[in-house]
N, C-alpha and C positions, 0 to 999 in steps of 0.2 A: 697427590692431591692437586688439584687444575688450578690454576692463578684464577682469581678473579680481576675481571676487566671493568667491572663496572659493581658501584657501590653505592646503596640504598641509605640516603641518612633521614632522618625524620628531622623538624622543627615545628612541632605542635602537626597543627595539619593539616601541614604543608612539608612534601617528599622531593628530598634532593637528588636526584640521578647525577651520579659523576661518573663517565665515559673515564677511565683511568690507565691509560697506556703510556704515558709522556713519551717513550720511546719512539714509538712511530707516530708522535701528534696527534694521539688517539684515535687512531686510523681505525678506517673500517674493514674489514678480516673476519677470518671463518673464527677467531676466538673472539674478540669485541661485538662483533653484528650480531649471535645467537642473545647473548646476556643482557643486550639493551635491548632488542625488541622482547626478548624473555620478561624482563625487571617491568618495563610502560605494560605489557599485556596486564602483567599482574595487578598494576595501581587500578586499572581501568574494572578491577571487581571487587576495591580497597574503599570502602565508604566513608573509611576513618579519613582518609586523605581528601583535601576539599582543592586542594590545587601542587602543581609539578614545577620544578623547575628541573633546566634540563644542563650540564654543565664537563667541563674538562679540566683533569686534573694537570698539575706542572704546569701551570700560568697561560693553558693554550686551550681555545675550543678543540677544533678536530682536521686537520690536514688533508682530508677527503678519504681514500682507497689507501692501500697500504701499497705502494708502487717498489718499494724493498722486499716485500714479499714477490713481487710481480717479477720481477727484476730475475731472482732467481729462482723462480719457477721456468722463464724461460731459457735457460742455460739448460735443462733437460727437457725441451717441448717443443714443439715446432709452432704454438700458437699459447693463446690464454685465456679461451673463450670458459674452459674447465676451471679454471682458475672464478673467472668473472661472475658465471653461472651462481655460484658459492655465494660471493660477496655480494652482489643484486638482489638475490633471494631475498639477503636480511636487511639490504637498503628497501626493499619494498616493503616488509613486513615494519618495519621502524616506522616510514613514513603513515601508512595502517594504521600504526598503533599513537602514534603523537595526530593525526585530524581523527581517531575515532573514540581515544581519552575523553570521556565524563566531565573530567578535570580542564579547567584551561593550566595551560602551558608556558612556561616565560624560560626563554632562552636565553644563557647568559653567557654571552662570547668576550673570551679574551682572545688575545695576540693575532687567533689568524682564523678563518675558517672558508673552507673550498672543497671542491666537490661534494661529496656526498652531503661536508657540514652545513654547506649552503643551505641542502634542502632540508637540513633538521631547522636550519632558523626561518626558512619560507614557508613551514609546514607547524611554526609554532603560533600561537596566539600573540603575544608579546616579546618582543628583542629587546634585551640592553644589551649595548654590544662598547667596547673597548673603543674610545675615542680614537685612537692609535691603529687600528686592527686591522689586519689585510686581509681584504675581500678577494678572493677573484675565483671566477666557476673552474678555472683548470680543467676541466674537461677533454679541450681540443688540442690545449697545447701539448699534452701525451696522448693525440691520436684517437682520443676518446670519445665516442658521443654522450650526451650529455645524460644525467641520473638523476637520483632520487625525488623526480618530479620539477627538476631545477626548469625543463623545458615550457613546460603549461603553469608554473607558476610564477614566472619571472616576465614570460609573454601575456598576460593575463594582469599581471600589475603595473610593467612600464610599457606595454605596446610591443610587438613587432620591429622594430627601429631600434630601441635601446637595446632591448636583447640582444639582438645579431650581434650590435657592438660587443658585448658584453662578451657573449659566447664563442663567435669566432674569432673576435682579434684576440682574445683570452686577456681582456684590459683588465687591471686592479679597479676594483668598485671603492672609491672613496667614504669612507665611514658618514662623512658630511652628505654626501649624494644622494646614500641610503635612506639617511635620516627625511632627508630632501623629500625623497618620491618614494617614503611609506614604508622603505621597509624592513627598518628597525620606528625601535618607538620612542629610547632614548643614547646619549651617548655619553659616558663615563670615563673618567682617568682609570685603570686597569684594576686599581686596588679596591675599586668604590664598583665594581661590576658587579658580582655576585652578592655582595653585602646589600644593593638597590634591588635586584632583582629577587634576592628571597623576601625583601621588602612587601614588593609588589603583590610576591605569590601571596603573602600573609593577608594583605589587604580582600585580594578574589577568595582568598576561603574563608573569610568572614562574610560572604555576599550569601544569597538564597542557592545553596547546590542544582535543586535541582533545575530550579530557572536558568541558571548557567548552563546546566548542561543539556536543555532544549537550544536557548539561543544558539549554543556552538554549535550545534550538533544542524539546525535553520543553516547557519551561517557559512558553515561546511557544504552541504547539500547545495549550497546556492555558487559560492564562489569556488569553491574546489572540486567541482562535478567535472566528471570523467577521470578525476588524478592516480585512481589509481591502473587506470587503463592504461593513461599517459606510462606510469612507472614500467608495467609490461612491455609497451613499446620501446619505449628507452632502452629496457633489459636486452630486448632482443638485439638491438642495433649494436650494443655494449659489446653481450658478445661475439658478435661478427667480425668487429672492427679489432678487436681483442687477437685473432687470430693473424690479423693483416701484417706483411713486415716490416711498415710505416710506424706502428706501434712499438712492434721490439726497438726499430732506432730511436724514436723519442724517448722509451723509457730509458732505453743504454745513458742518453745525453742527460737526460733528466738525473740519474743516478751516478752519474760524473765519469761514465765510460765512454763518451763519445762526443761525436760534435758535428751541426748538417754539412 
């Protein structure tokens, strides 16, 4: 029987998604990435549920890609682009499925979240995120072009200018920063995260359902147009660069085998 990676809890209704891997940071992978964009597809025709929260078990949102996997796939491969194809797939479908959710959405980050995580909390309606919590896209620093819509929606809410920062010096985004320029909505001591954030969710599913899910759905169309074209793009660059042998060294270094 298959482990489950991810785990459906109800509180009235309002649907917890818990991303449950601690292992690898709740990495995204051909076993985690099918069962969460699986589980959000589902709510998205669950009428019982009025709002989502979205979360990581073992006191961590998500670590981005699963770079341990990556790691030793390339010890038999001469690239990773087969590998990445995989993982992208259900980064896009995720992203999909959290702006095309009925429901709004509040994302509840502990400890750390990067790459792909980024784009689960820039692609949620609502963030409470860990006062404490380590930001940063990681994307370049292993070689990678950037995912699960982090590129158009990060350029799209801090400008051109902050991005690049962001993206190519691979800088830690300060939890205060976020909060700063929009994009989280509040920031908690780690224990008080998910306890505020299924708050919140309870709050939106006592509002008018379906009013909410016109407004997103406006609100969607308006600031998130073209995102999922953007994810496509992304994908393709991913795996390109996935095969390049810039990438096997930073992942080697990354994974504690190497050093530039």
């Amino acid at each position: 029987m298959s482990r489950e990676y991810v785990h459906l809890e109800r509180e009235g209704a309002v649907a917890l998604v818990v991303m449950d891997n601690p292992a690898t940071l709740n990495a995204m992978d051909e076993d985690l990435g099918p069962q969460l964009a699986r589980a959000l597809e589902g709510l998205a025709l669950d009428q019982t549920t009025r709002a989502v929260v979205l979360s990581g078990a073992g006191g961590v949102f998500s670590g981005g890609g699963n770079m341990a996997r990556a790691h030793e796939h390339l010890k038999d491969h001469e690239g990773a682009s087969e590998l990445f194809a995989a993982y992208t797939k259900w980064v896009q479908r995720v992203v999909a499925a959290l702006t095309g959710l009925p429901q709004p959405v509040v994302c509840a980050v502990e400890k750390a979240s990067s790459g792909a995580g980024l784009g689960w909390m820039l692609a949620s309606d609502f963030v409470i995120c860990d006062e404490a919590a380590k930001l940063v896209a990681g994307f370049l620093a292993i070689g990678l072009g950037p995912g699960a819509g982090v590129s158009l929606n990060l350029a799209r809410r801090l400008g051109l200018a902050r991005t690049s920062e962001l993206l190519y010096l691979n800088r830690r985004l300060e939890p205060r920063e976020a909060l700063a320029w929009g994009l989280v909505d509040e920031l908690r001591p780690a224990a008080e995260v998910l306890p505020r954030a299924l708050e919140l969710a309870a709050q939106l599913a006592r509002g008018p359902a379906r009013a909410l899910a016109a407004s997103k759905a406006l609100l969607n169309a308006a600031a998130r147009r073209g995102l999922l074209t953007q994810c496509s793009d992304e994908r393709r660059v991913v795996m390109q660069v996935a095969d390049l042998p810039e990438f096997r060294r930073r992942v080697t270094r990354f994974m504690g085998g190497g050093r530039d």
